[in-house]
KOLPATOR-344757 format. One record per residue (C-alpha): x, y, z; residue in three letters. Coordinates in steps of 0.1 Angstrom, whole numbers, padded with zeros to 4 digits, always signed. Example, Ala and Ser with C-alpha at 12.3 -4.5 7.8 and 13.67 -1.06 7.14 Angstrom:
# residues 2
+0123-0045+0078ALA+0137-0011+0071SER
***
This chain:
# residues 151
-0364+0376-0214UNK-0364+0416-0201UNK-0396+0415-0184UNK-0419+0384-0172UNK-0455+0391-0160UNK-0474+0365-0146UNK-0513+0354-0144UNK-0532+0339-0117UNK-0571+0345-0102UNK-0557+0329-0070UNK-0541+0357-0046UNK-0526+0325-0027UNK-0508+0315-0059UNK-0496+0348-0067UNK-0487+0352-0028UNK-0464+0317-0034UNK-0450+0331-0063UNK-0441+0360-0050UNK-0423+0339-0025UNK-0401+0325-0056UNK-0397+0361-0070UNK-0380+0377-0040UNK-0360+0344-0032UNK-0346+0345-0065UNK-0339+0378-0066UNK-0359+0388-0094UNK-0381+0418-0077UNK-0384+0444-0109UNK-0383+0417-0136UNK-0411+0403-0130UNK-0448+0413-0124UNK-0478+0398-0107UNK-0510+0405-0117UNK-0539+0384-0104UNK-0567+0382-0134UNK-0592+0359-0151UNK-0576+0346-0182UNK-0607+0343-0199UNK-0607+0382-0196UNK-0571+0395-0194UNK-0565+0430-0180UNK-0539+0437-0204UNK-0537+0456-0240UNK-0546+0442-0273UNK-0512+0434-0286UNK-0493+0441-0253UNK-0469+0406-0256UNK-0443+0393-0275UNK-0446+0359-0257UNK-0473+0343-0238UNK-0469+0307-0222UNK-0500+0285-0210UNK-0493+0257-0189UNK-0515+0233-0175UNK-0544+0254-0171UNK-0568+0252-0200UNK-0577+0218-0185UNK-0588+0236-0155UNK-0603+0266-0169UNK-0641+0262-0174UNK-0642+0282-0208UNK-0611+0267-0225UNK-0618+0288-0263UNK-0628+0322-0242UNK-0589+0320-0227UNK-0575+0314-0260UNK-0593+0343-0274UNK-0577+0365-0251UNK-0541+0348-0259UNK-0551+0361-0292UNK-0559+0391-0284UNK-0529+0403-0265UNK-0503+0386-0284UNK-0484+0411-0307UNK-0500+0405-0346UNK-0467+0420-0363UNK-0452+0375-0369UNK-0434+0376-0336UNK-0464+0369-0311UNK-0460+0333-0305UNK-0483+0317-0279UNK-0468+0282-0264UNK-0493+0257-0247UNK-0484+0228-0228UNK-0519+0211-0216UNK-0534+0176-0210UNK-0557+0171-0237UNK-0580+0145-0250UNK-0560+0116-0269UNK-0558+0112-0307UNK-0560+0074-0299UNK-0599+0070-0302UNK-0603+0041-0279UNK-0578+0058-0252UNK-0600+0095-0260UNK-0632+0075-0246UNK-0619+0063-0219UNK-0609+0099-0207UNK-0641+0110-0214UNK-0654+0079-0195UNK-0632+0091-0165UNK-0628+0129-0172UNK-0661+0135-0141UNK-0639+0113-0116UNK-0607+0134-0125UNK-0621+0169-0123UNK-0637+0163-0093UNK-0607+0146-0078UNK-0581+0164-0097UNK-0585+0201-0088UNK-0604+0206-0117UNK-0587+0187-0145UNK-0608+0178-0173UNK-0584+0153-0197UNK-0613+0149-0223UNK-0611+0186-0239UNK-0600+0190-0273UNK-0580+0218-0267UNK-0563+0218-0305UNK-0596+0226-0320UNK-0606+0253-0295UNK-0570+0268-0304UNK-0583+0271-0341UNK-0618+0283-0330UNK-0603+0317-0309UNK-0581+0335-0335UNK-0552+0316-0333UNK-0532+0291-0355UNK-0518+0258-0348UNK-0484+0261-0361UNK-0469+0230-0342UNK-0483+0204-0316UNK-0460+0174-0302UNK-0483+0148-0285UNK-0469+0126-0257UNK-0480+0100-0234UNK-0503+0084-0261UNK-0513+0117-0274UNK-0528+0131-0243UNK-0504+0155-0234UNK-0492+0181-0259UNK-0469+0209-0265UNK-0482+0235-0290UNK-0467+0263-0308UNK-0496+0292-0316UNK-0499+0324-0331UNK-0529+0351-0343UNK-0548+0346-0371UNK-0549+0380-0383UNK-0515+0386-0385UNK-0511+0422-0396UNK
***
């Protein structure tokens, strides 16, 4: 990794991390940017990389995020997109019990909703599913994306 940016609409969050930055040493390797991620101030194809963790749980407009990971990856086969998120189960009887509970958590978990199917949002916003690795009884899971239109 040459160059890191990182995305958050919190200034507090970005003022934490820029905490981390200077105490690591790593002032010019990595920039800040505070930003909606359901409308990313960057360029259409401006990343080689782009890493999503925990958030689309929180993020009221899950596919409208994942358009704009679409958007700014690369589309020359290296853009790669890597999700790590809380997602509704594959295990039917577990998946209706998060949807039973996914009101309590969100309001009581900063936000959190457990019940979104965030693999099919993924294929609805221009991206492709190239991998997903389910855990804890399929409702966490690591995904590998990348564009659709891959030029």
């Amino acid at each position: 990794v040459s160059e890191l940016t990182g995305l958050d609409i919190s200034q507090g969050m970005l003022d934490k991390s820029l905490e981390r930055v200077q105490a690591g040493g790593l002032d010019g390797k990595v920039r800040l940017v505070r930003g909606d991620a359901a409308n990313l101030p960057f360029e259409d194809g401006a990343f080689d990389t782009v890493v999503v963790t925990y958030a689309l749980c929180v993020i009221p407009d899950a596919e409208a995020s994942l358009r704009e990971v679409a958007r700014v990856l690369k589309k020359d086969g290296k853009g790669k997109g890597y999700l790590v998120e809380h997602i509704a189960s594959d295990f039917k009887p577990l998946a209706s019990y998060q949807s039973f509970i996914s009101p309590f958590i969100a309001t009581f978990g900063k936000g959190c909703d457990p019940s979104k199917d965030i693999p099919s949002a993924v294929g609805k916003s221009g991206l492709q599913l190239m991998d997903i690795d389910r855990r804890v009884g399929g409702t966490v899971a690591f995904m590998q994306v990348q564009p659709d239109n891959i030029g």
